[in-house]
VEXTITI-751301 format. One record per residue (C-alpha): residue number from 1; residue in one letter; x, y, z. Coordinates in nm, 3 decimals. Layout:
<atoms>
ATOM  nr rest      c1      c2      c3
ATOM NUM    a       X       Y       Z
...
</atoms>
This chain:
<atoms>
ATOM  nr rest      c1      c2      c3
ATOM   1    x   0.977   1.223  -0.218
ATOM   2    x   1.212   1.480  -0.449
ATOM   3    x   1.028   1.591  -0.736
ATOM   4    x   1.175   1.710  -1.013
ATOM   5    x   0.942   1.891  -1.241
ATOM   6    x   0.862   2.155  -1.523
ATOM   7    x   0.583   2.307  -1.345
ATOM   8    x   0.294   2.340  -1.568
ATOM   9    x  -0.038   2.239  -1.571
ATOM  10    x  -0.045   1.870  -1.489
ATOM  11    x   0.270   1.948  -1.283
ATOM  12    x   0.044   2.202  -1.049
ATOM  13    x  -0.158   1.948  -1.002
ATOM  14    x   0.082   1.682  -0.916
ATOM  15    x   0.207   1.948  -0.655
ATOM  16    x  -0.105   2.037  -0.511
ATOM  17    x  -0.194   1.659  -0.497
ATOM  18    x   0.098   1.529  -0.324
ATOM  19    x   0.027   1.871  -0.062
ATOM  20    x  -0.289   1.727   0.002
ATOM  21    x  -0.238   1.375   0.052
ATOM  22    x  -0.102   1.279   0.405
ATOM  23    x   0.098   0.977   0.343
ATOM  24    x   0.354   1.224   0.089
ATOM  25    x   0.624   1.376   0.255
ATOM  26    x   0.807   1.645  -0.003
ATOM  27    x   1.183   1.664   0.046
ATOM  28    x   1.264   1.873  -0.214
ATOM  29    x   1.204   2.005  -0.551
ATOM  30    x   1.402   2.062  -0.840
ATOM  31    x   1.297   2.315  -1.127
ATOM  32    x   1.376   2.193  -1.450
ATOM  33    x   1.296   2.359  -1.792
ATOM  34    x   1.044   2.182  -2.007
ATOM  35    x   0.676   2.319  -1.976
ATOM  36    x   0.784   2.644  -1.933
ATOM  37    x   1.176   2.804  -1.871
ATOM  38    x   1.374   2.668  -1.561
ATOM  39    x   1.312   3.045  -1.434
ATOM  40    x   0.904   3.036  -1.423
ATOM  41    x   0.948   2.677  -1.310
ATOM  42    x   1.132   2.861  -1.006
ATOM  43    x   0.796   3.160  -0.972
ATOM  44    x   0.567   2.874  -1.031
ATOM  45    x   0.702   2.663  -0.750
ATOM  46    x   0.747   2.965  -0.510
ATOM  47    x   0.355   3.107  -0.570
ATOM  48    x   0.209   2.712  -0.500
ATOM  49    x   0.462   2.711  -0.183
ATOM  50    x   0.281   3.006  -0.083
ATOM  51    x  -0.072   2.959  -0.172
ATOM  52    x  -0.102   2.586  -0.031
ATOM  53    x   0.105   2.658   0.288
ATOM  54    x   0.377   2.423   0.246
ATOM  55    x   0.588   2.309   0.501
ATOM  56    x   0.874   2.583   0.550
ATOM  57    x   1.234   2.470   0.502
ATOM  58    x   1.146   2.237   0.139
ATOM  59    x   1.462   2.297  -0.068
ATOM  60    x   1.399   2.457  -0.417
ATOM  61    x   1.668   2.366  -0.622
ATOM  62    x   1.824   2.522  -0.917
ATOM  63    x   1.801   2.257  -1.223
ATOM  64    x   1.838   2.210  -1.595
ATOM  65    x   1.847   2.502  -1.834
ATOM  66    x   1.900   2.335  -2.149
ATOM  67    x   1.945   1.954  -2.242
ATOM  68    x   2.222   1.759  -2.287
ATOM  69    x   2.157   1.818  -2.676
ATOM  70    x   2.295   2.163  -2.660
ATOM  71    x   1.969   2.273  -2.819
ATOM  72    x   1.773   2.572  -2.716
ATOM  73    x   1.420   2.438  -2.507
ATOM  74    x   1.099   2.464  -2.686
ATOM  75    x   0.795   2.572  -2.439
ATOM  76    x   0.433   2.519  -2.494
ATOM  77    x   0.224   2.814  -2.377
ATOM  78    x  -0.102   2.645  -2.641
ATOM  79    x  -0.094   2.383  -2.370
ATOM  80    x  -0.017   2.550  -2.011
ATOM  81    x  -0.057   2.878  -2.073
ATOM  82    x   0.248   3.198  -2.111
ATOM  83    x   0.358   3.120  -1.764
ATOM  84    x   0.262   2.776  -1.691
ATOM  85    x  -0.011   2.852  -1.495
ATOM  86    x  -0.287   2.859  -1.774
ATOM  87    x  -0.467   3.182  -1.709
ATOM  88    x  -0.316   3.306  -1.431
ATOM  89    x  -0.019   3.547  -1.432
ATOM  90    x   0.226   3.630  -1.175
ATOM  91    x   0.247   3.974  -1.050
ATOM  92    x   0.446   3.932  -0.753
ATOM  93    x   0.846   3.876  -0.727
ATOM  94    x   0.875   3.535  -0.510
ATOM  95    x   1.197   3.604  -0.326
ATOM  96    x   1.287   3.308  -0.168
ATOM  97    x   1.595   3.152  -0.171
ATOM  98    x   1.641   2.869  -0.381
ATOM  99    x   1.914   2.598  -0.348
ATOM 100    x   2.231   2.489  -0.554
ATOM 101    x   2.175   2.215  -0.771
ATOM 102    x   2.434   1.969  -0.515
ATOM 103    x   2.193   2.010  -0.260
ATOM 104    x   2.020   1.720  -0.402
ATOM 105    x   2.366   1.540  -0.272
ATOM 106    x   2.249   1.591   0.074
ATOM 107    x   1.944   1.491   0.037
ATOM 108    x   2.010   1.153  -0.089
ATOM 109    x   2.238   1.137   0.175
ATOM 110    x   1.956   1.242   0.447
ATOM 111    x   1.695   1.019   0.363
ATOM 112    x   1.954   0.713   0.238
ATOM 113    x   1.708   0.409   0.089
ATOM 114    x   1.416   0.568   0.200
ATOM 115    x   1.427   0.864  -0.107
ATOM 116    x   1.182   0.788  -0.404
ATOM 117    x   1.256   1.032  -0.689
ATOM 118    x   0.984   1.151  -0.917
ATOM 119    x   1.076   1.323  -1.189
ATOM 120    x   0.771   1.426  -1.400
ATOM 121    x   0.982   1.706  -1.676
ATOM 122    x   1.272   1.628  -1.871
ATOM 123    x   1.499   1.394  -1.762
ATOM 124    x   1.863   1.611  -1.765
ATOM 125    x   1.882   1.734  -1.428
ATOM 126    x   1.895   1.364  -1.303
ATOM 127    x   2.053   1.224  -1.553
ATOM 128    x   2.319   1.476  -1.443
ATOM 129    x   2.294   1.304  -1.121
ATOM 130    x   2.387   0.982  -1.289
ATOM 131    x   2.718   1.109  -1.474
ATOM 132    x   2.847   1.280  -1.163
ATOM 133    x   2.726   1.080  -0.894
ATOM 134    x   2.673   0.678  -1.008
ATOM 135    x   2.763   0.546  -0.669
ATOM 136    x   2.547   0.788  -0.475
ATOM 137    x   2.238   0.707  -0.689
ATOM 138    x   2.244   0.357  -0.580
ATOM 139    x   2.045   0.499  -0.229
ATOM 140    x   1.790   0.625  -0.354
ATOM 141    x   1.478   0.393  -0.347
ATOM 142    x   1.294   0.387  -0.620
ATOM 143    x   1.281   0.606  -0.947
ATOM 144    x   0.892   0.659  -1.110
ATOM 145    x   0.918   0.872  -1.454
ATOM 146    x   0.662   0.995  -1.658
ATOM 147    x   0.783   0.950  -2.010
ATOM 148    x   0.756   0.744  -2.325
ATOM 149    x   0.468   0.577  -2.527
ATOM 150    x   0.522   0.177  -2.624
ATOM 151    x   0.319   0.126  -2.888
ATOM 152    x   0.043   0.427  -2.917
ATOM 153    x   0.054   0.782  -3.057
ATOM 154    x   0.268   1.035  -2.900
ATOM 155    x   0.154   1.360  -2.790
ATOM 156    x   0.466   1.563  -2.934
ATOM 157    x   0.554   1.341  -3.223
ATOM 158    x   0.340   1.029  -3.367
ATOM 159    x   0.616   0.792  -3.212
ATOM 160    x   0.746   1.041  -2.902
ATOM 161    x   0.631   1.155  -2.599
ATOM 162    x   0.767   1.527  -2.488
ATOM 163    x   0.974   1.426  -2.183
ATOM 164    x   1.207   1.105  -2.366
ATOM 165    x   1.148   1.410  -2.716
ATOM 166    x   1.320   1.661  -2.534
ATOM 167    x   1.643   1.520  -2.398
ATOM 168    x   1.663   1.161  -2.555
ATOM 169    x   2.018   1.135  -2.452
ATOM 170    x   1.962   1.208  -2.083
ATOM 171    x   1.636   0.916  -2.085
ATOM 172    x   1.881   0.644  -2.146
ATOM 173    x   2.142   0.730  -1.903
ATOM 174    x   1.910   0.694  -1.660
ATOM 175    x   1.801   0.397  -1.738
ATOM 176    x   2.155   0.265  -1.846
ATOM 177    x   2.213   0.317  -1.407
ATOM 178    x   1.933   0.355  -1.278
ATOM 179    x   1.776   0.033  -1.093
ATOM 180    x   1.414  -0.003  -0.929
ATOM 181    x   1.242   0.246  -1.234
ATOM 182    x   0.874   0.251  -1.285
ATOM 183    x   0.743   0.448  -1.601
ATOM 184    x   0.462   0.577  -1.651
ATOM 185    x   0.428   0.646  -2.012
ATOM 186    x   0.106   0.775  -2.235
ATOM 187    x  -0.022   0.399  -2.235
ATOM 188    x  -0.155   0.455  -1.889
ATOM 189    x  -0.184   0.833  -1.812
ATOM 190    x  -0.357   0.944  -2.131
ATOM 191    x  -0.658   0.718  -1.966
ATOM 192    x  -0.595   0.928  -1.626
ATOM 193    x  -0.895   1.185  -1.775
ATOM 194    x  -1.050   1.445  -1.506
ATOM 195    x  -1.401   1.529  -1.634
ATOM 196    x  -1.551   1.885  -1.568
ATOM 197    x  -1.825   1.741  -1.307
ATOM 198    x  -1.503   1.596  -1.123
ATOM 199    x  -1.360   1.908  -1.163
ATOM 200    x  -1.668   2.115  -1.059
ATOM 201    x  -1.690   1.802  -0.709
ATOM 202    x  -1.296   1.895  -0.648
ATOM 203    x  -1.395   2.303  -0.671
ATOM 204    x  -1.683   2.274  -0.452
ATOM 205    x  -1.444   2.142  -0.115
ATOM 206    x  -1.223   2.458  -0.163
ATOM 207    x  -0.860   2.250  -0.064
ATOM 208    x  -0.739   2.217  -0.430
ATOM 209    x  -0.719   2.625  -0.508
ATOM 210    x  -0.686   2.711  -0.856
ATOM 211    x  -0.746   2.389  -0.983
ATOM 212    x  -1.047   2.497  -1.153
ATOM 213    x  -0.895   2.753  -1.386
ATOM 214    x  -0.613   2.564  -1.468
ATOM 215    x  -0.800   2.230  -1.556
ATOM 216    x  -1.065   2.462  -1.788
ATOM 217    x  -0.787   2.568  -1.958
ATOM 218    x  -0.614   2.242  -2.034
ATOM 219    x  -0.971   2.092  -2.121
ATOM 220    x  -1.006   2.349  -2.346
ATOM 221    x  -0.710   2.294  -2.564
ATOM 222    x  -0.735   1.880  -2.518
ATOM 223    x  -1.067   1.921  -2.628
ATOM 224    x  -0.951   2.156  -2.977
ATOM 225    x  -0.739   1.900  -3.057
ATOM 226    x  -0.982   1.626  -3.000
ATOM 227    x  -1.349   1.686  -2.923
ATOM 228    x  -1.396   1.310  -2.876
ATOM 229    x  -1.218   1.380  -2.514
ATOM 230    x  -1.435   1.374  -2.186
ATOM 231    x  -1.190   1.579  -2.020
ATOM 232    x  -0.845   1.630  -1.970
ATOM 233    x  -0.527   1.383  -1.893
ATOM 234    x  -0.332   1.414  -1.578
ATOM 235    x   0.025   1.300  -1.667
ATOM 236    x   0.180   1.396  -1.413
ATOM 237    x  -0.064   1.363  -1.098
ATOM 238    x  -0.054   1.017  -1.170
ATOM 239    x   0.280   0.968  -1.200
ATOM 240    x   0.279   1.070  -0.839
ATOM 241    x  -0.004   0.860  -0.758
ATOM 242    x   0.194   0.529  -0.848
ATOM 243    x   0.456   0.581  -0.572
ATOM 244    x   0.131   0.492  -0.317
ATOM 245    x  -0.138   0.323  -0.550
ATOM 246    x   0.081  -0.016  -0.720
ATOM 247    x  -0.265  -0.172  -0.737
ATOM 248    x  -0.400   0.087  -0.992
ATOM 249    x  -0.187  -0.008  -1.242
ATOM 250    x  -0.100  -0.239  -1.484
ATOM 251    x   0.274  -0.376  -1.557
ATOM 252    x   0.501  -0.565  -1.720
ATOM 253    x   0.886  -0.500  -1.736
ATOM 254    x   1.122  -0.491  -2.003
ATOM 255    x   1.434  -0.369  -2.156
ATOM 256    x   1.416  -0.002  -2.256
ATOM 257    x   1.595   0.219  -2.527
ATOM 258    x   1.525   0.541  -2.642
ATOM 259    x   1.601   0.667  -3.024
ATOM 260    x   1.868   0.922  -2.927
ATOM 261    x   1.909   1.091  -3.261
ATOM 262    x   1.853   1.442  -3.325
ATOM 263    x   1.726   1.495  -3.633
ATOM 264    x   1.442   1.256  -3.774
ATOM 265    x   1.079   1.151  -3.659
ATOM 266    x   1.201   0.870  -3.459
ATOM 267    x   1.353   1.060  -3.235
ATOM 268    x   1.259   1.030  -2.864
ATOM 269    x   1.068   0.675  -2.965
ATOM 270    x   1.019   0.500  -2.623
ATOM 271    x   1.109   0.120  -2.726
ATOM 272    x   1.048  -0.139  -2.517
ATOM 273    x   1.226  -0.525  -2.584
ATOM 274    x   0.935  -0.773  -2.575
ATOM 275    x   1.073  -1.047  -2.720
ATOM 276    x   1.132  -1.287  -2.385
ATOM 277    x   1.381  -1.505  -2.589
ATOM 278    x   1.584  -1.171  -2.638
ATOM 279    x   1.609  -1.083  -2.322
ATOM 280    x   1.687  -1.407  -2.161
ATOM 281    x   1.970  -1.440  -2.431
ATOM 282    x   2.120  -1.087  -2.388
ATOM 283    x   2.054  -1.056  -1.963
ATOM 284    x   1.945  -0.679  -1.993
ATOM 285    x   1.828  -0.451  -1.738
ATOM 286    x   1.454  -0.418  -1.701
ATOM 287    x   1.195  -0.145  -1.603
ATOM 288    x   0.827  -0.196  -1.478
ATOM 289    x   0.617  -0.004  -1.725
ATOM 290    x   0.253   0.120  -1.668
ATOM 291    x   0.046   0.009  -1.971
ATOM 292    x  -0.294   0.012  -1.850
ATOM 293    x  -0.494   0.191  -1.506
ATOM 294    x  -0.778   0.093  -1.323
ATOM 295    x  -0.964   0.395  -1.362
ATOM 296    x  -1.257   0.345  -1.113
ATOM 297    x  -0.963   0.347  -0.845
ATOM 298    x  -0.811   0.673  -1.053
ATOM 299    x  -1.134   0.842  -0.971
ATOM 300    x  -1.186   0.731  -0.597
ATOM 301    x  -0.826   0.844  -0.498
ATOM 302    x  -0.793   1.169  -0.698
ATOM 303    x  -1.105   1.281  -0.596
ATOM 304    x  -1.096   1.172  -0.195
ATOM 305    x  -0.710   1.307  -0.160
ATOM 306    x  -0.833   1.677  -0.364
ATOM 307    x  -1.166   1.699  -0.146
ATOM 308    x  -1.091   1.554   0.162
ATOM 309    x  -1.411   1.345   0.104
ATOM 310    x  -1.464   1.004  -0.033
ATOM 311    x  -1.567   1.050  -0.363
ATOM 312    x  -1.910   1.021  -0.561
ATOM 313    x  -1.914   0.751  -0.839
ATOM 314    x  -2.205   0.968  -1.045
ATOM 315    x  -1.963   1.262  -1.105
ATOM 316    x  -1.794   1.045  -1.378
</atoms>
C-alpha cells in the first residue's frame, strides 16, 4: 500500500492501524497538505515512524503544497488540534530524509499490479500523478479514496465533503483516468463511530499509543458540534480498512462528477449518475461507492487489529 495522507487525527489512526495489522504492507507515504501544512504532515509522519517502530527504509515523500486551484490551504486546528496531533506538540526536530515527489515513479514501477493506492487527504498530489504519468498509472491496482457525500450533509459544506472541497479540480482527474476506484465517502464512514469504552478496551492493550488522547480530543469537538454523537468518526481508518474488509461494506457503482467551481456552495458536491438509462445511453466510466457499513464487523476488526485481541461485543 502507498498512502497518501494529511496526517491528522483520523489519519494517525489510519497509520497506526495499518502498523498494526499484519496483512498491510506500507510502501510508502506521501505528505500532502490538507489537515494540517504539507510540512507538519512531514513531523507528523516522522514522530509515528518513530514511536510505532516502523519498518526502516519506508519512503516519505515530498507532496502537495497547495491545490491545483492556486488558492492558499485552509487547516483545521478546531478539529485535529495546532499540529495535527490533537494535544500533543512536537518538541523534537525529526531529521530524516524524506524523498522527491518522483519517487512514487519507482514505486509503481517496483510493485507493478500489485500497488493499491490510498489516498485519504486531498486529492492533488495524485492527481499530479495522472497529468504527468497516465500510462504509468494504469499499474497500479486499485485506487480507494476517502472523499465525497452522495446524498447526505457534508462535513465542510452542506453539499461537500473537505477532501473533493479542497481541490475539486484534482477529484475529477482522477477519476476522468483512473480505473478500479473505490470511494469511501461520508455515507459510510460517518457510521464508522469509535465510542469512549472502545476507546478505553483499545488503551488498556497498550499497542495503539496515543490513541487515547487523540480520540478524546476529536470526541470532544464531534461531540460540541453534535451532542447526539456516541463517539467519534474514523474517516480515514476505514478507508484503509476497505482495501482488506470488501464484505463490510455496502456498494453500488456509478458515474462520478465533482462541481469544480470555485466560488459558490456547490462547490466540491460529490454527484453520483443514478439514472441506469443514462448511463447505458452515454457508456461512462464507473466507481464502486461505499454507501452503507456493517458496523458489528467495524467493531470486531478495529478493535482485534488495535488490541491484538478479539474484541468484546459489550464495549459498544
Amino acid at each position: 500500500m502507498l498512502l497518501f495522507g494529511d496526517i491528522g487525527i483520523d489519519d494517525t489512526a489510519a497509520l497506526i492501524y495499518a502498523r498494526l495489522h499484519r496483512e498491510i504492507e506500507i510502501v510508502g507515504l506521501v505528505a500532502d497538505y490538507g489537515n494540517v501544512s504539507r510540512e507538519v504532515a512531514v513531523a507528523n509522519i516522522l514522530y509515528l515512524m518513530k514511536l510505532f517502530n516502523f519498518p526502516k527504509g519506508i519512503p516519505v515523500i515530498l507532496g502537495a503544497e497547495v491545490p491545483l486551484t492556486g488558492e492558499q490551504p485552509t487547516y483545521f486546528p478546531e478539529i485535529h488540534g495546532e499540529h495535527g496531533l490533537g494535544p500533543i506538540i512536537l518538541n523534537e526536530d525529526y531529521d530524516l530524509k524524506t524523498e522527491n515527489f518522483l519517487e512514487i515513479v519507482n514505486i509503481i514501477k517496483k510493485y507493478k499490479d500489485e500497488l493499491i493506492i490510498v489516498n485519504i487527504g486531498r486529492l492533488t498530489s495524485l492527481a499530479t500523478m495522472f497529468i504527468f504519468y497516465k500510462e504509468l498509472m494504469k499499474n497500479v491496482k486499485e485506487f480507494y479514496i476517502m472523499g465525497g457525500a452522495f446524498g447526505v450533509p457534508g462535513n465542510i459544506t452542506t453539499v461537500a465533503e473537505a477532501n473533493f472541497h479542497g481541490d475539486p479540480f484534482a477529484v475529477n482527474i482522477v477519476l476522468t483516468y483512473a480505473t478500479n476506484v473505490t470511494i469511501i465517502p461520508l455515507n459510510a464512514t460517518q457510521k464508522a463511530i469509535v465510542t469512549p469504552g472502545m476507546v478505553d478496551y483499545i488503551d488498556h492493550f497498550g499497542k495503539a499509543k496515543i490513541f487515547k488522547p487523540l480520540m478524546e480530543y476529536c470526541t470532544r469537538f464531534y461531540q460540541e458540534r453534535d451532542p447526539t454523537l456516541l463517539g467519534s468518526p474514523l474517516h480515514d481508518a476505514l478507508t484503509l480498512m476497505a482495501i482488506i474488509n470488501p464484505d463490510m461494506f455496502t456498494y453500488e457503482s456509478y458515474p462520478v462528477t465533482v462541481v469544480d467551481k470555485l466560488d459558490g456552495p456547490e462547490r466540491g458536491q460529490s454527484i453520483a449518475e443514478t439514472r441506469p438509462y443514462e448511463n447505458i445511453k452515454n457508456g461512462q466510466k464507473t466507481h464502486r461507492i461505499a454507501f452503507d457499513i456493517n458496523y458489528e464487523k467495524f467493531f470486531h476488526d478495529f478493535l482485534s487489529v488495535m488490541t491484538g485481541h478479539q474484541a468484546n461485543s459489550e464495549l459498544k
